[in-house]
C-alpha positions in Angstrom: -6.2 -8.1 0.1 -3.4 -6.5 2.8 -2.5 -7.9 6.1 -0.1 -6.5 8.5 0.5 -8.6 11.1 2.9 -11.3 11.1 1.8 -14.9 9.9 2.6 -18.2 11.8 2.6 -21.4 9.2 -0.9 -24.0 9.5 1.7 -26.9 10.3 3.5 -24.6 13.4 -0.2 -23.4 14.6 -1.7 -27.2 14.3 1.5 -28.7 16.2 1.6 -25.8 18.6 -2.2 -26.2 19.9 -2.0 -30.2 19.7 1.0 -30.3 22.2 -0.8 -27.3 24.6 -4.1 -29.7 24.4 -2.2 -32.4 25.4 -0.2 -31.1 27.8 -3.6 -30.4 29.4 -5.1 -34.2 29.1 -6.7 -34.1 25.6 -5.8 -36.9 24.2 -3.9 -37.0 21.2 -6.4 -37.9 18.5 -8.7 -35.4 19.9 -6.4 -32.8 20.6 -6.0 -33.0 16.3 -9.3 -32.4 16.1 -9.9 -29.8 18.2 -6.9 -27.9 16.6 -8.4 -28.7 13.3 -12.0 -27.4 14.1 -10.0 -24.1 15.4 -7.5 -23.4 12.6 -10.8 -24.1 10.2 -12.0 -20.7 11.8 -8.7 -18.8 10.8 -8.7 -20.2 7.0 -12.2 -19.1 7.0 -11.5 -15.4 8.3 -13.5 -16.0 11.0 -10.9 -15.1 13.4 -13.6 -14.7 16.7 -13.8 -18.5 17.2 -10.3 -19.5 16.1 -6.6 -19.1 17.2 -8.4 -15.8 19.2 -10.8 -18.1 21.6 -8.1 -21.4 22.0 -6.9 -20.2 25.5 -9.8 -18.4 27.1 -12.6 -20.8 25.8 -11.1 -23.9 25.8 -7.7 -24.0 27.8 -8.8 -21.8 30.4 -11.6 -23.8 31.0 -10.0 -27.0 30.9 -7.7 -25.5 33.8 -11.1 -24.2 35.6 -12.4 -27.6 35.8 -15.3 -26.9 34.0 -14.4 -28.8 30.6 -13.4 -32.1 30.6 -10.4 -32.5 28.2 -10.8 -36.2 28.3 -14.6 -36.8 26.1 -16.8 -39.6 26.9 -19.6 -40.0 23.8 -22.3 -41.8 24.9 -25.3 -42.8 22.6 -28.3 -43.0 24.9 -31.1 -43.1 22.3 -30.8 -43.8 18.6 -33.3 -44.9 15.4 -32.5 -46.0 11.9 -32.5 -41.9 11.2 -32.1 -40.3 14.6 -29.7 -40.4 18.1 -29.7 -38.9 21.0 -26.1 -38.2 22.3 -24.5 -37.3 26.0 -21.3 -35.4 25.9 -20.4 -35.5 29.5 -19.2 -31.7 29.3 -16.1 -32.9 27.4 -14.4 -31.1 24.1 -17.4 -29.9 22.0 -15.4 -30.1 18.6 -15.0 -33.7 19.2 -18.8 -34.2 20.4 -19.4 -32.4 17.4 -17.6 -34.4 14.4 -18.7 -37.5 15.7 -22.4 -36.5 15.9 -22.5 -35.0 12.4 -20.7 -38.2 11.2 -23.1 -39.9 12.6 -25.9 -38.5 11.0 -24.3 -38.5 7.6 -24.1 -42.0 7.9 -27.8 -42.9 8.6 -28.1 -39.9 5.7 -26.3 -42.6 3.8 -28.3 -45.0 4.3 -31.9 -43.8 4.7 -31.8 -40.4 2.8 -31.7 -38.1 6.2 -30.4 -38.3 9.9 -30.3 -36.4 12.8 -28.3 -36.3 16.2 -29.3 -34.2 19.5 -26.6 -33.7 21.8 -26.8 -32.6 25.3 -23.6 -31.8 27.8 -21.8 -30.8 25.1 -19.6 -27.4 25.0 -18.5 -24.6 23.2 -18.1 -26.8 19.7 -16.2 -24.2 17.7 -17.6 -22.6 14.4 -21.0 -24.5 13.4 -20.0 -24.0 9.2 -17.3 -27.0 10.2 -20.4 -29.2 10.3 -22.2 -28.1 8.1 -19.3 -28.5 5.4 -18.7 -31.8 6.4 -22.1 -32.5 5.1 -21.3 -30.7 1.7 -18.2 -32.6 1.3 -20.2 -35.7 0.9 -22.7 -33.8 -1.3 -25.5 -33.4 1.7 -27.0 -30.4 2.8 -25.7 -30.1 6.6 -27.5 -27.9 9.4 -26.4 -27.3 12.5 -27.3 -25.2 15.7 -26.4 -25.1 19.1 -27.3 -22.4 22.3 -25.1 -20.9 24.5 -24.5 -19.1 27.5 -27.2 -16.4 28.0 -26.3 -13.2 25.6 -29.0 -11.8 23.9 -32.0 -10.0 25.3 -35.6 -10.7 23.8 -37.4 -8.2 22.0 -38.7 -4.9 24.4 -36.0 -6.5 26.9 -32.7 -5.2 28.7 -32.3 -9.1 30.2 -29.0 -11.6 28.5 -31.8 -14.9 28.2 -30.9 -16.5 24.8 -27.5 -17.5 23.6 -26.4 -16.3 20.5 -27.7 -19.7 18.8 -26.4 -19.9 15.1 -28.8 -21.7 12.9 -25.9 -22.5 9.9 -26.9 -24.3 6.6 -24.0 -26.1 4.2 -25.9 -26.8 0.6 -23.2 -28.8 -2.6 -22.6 -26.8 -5.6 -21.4 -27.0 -8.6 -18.6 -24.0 -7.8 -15.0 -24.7 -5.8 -16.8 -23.9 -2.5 -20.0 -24.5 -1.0 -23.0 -22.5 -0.4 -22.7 -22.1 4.0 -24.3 -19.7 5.8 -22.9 -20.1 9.5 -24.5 -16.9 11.5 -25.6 -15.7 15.0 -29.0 -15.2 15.6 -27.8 -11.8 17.4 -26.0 -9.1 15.3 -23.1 -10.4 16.6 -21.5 -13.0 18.5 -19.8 -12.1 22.5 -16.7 -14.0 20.4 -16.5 -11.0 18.0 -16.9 -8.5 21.0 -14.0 -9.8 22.5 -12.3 -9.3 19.2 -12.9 -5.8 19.0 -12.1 -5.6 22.7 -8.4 -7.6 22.4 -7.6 -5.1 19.6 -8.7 -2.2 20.9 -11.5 -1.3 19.4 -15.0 -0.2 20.1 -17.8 -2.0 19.4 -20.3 -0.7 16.5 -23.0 0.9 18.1 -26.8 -1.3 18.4 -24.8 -4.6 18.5 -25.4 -4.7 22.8 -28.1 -3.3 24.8 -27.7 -1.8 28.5 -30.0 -1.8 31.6 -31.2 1.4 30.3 -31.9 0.5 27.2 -29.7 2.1 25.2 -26.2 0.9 22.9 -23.2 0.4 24.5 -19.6 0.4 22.6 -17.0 0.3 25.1 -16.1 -3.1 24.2 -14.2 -4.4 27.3 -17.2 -2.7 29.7 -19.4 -4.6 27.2 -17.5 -7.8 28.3 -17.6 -7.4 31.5 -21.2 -6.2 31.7 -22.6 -9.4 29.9 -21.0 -11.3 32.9 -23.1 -9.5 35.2 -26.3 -9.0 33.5 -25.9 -5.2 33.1 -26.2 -5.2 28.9 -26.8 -8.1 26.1 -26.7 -8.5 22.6 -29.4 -7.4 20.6 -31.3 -9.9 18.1 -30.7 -9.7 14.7 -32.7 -6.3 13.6 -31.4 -4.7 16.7 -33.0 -3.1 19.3 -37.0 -3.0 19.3 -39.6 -3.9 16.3 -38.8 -0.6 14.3 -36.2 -2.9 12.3 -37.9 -6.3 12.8 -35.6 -7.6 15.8 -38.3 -9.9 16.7 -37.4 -12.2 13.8 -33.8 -12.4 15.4 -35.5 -13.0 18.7 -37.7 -15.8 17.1 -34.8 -17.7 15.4 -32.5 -17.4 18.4 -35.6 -19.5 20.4 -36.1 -21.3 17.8 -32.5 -22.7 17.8 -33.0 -23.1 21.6 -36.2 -24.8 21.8 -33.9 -27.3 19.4 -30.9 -27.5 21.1 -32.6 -28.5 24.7 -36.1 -30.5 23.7 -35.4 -32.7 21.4 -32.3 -34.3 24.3 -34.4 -33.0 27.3 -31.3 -30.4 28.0 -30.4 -27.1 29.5 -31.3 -23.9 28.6 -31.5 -20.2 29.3 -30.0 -19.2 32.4 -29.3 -22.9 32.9 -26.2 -22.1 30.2 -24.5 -19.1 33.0 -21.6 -21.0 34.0 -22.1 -20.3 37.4 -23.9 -22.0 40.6 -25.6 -20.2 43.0 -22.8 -19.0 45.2 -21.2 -17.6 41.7 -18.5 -21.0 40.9 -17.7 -21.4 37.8 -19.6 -24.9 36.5 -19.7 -26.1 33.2 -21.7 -24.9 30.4 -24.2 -28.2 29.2 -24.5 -26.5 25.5 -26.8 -28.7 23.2 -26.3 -29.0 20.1 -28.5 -30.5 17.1 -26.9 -31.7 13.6 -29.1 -32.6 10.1 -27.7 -34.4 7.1 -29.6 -34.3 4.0 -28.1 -36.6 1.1 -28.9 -34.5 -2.5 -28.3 -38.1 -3.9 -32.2 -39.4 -2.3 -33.9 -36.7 -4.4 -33.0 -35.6 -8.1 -29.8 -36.8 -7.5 -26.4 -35.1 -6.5 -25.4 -33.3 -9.6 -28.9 -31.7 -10.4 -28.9 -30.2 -7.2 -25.1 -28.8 -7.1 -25.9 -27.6 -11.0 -29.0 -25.8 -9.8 -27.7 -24.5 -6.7 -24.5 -23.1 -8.7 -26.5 -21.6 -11.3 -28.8 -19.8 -8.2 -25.8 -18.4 -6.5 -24.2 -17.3 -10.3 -27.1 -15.4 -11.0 -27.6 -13.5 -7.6 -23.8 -12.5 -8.1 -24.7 -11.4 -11.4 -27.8 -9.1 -10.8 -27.8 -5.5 -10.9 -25.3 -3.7 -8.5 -25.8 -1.2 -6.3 -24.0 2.3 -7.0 -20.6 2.4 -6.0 -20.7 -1.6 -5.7 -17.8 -3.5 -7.5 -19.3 -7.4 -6.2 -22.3 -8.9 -5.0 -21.0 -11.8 -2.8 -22.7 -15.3 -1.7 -21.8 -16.8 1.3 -18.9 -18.5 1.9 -17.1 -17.0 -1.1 -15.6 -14.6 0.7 -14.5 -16.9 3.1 -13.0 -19.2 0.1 -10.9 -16.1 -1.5 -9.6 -15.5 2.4 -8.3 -19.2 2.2 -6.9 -18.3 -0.9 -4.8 -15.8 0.4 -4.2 -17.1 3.8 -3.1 -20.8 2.4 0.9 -20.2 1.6 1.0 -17.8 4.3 -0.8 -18.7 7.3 -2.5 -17.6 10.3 -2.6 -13.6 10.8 -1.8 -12.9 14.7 -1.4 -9.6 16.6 0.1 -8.6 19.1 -2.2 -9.8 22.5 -2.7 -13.1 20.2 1.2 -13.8 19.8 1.7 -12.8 23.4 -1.1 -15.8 24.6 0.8 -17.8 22.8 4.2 -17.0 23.9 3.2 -17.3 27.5 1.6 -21.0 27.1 4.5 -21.9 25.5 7.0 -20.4 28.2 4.8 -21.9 31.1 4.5 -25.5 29.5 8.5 -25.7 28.6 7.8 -26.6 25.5 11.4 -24.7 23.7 10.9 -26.6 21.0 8.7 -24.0 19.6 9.9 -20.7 17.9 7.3 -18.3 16.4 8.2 -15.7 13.7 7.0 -13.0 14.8 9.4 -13.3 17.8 12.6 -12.9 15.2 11.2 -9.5 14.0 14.0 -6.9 15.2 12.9 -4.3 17.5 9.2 -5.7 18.3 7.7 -5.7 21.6 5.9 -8.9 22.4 
């Protein structure tokens, strides 16, 4: 594994982004958390909802007014298993820890337990949650919707957020079994990846008014904002290779995330009111803990899913194949790599950063990419 870009260390990144939090009224606690959801992201690889999205998603939006830095969980329904939760539109990776801790402990207790959120926000990567739940050996599931993105099968139309439906199962193995995924091809977050670096976007990911693939990245960005192009459901565009069953998942996950907390959905989730202000986006969210312990027990279950996963790695490659992966292994081997070093940033990353720094006075941090001779920041 190479990287070329320059590394910052965990400790610098997580001190960095819990002073910028609460510089900007998160308070302290939660700021750690939110920090901690984010760098999660980078140690994963998953660099679209990490260090990437920590200004434009959250900090820019905090300084929009449309994301309440200060978070006010309220309980407004709850059951022995279940709980219905209000978020009052304030930091969605704190919303989100303390609704999946909540339904591990009624898992705890009673076997199973499950939390709806409503006016929540953008909570960060959903395989946080669901590993939380694996941690205490329970199978964790998590979805939330989002702002309007992809466009239902035979349509042109953003209606559906990209609504990951992400499972965390216990094994036997040093990581867990987590499938955290869009129900698009891919997420606006990796768009604006491709776009920050440069690069275009593959082709069938988005859909335009004319029903054909767009790549321009940054035109892709900007046309999502305005309705002129969406994602495309997993399977892509059309029936041909079974896009529907993306298209079905994705409202699936957002019949979930609204119903069961009588939330917002669809074109609810635009961010904007009728005169075009920016408003917040009321995400919901929905989180499921399983304990392994209430059926065969704990073990039994991490032995047999282990020995799944071992032999699915082990079956019959295809030519010019070294590896058959399973997911979140190659997210473990990227921690692996990325654990003495630290989070990989280019160029428009480390010059985000630079500018919150310089704007916020806060001298006390130095990054080291800035001590490389002759680089232009």
């Amino acid at each position: 594994m190479t990287e070329t870009r320059p590394f910052i260390g965990w400790k610098l990144a997580e001190d960095f982004m819990i002073t910028v939090f609460e510089k900007y009224g998160v308070p302290e606690e939660e700021a750690a958390v939110c920090a901690e959801v984010l760098l999660e992201s980078d140690r994963r690889g998953i660099e679209s909802h990490g260090c990437n999205r920590f200004k434009p998603i959250y900090i820019d939006r905090i300084k929009d007014g449309i994301l309440n830095p200060k978070t006010e969980f309220e309980v407004i329904r709850q059951t022995p298993t279940t709980a219905v939760v209000d978020g009052h539109n304030g930091m969605g990776m704190v919303i989100g820890t303390k609704a999946m801790q909540m339904a591990i402990d009624k898992a705890k207790q009673y076997g199973m337990g499950m939390v709806a959120v409503r006016n929540s926000t953008h909570y960060g990567i959903a395989g946080y949650y669901a590993t939380m739940c694996t941690e205490n050996n329970m199978v964790g599931i998590t979805g939330t919707n989002a702002r309007p993105s992809i466009a239902p099968t035979f349509g042109v139309e953003n209606m559906l957020g990209t609504n990951p439906i992400t499972f965390g199962l216990p094994t036997d193995e040093p990581f867990p079994f987590v499938l955290d995924c869009a129900t698009s091809i891919s997420q606006r977050g990796k768009i604006e990846f491709y776009a920050r670096n440069g690069m275009d976007t593959p082709a069938g990911m988005v859909i335009g008014n004319d029903g054909k693939a767009v790549t321009d990245s940054k035109q892709i960005l900007n046309d999502l904002n305005c309705g002129q192009a969406a994602l495309t459901p997993l399977g892509g565009i059309g029936e041909e290779l079974a896009g529907y069953k993306g298209y079905g998942y994705a409202t699936v996950v957002e019949i979930l995330s609204a119903a069961l907390q009588a939330g917002s959905f669809l074109k609810m989730l635009s961010g904007k009111d009728e005169e075009g202000n920016k408003i917040p986006y009321p995400l919901g969210h929905f989180f499921i803990a399983i304990d392994t312990e209430a059926f065969m027990g704990a073990e039994r279950f991490k032995k047999t899913a282990g020995e799944i996963l071992r032999q699915l790695r082990a079956s019959k490659k295809a030519p010019g194949q070294e590896r058959i992966f399973t997911a979140g292994e190659k997210e473990y081997e990227i921690w692996q790599f990325r654990k003495d070093k630290g989070v990989p940033m280019g160029e428009a990353l480390q010059k985000e950063f630079i500018k919150m720094r310089d704007d916020l006075g806060l001298t006390q941090f130095t990054f080291p990419f800035e001590q490389v001779k002759d680089r232009q920041i």
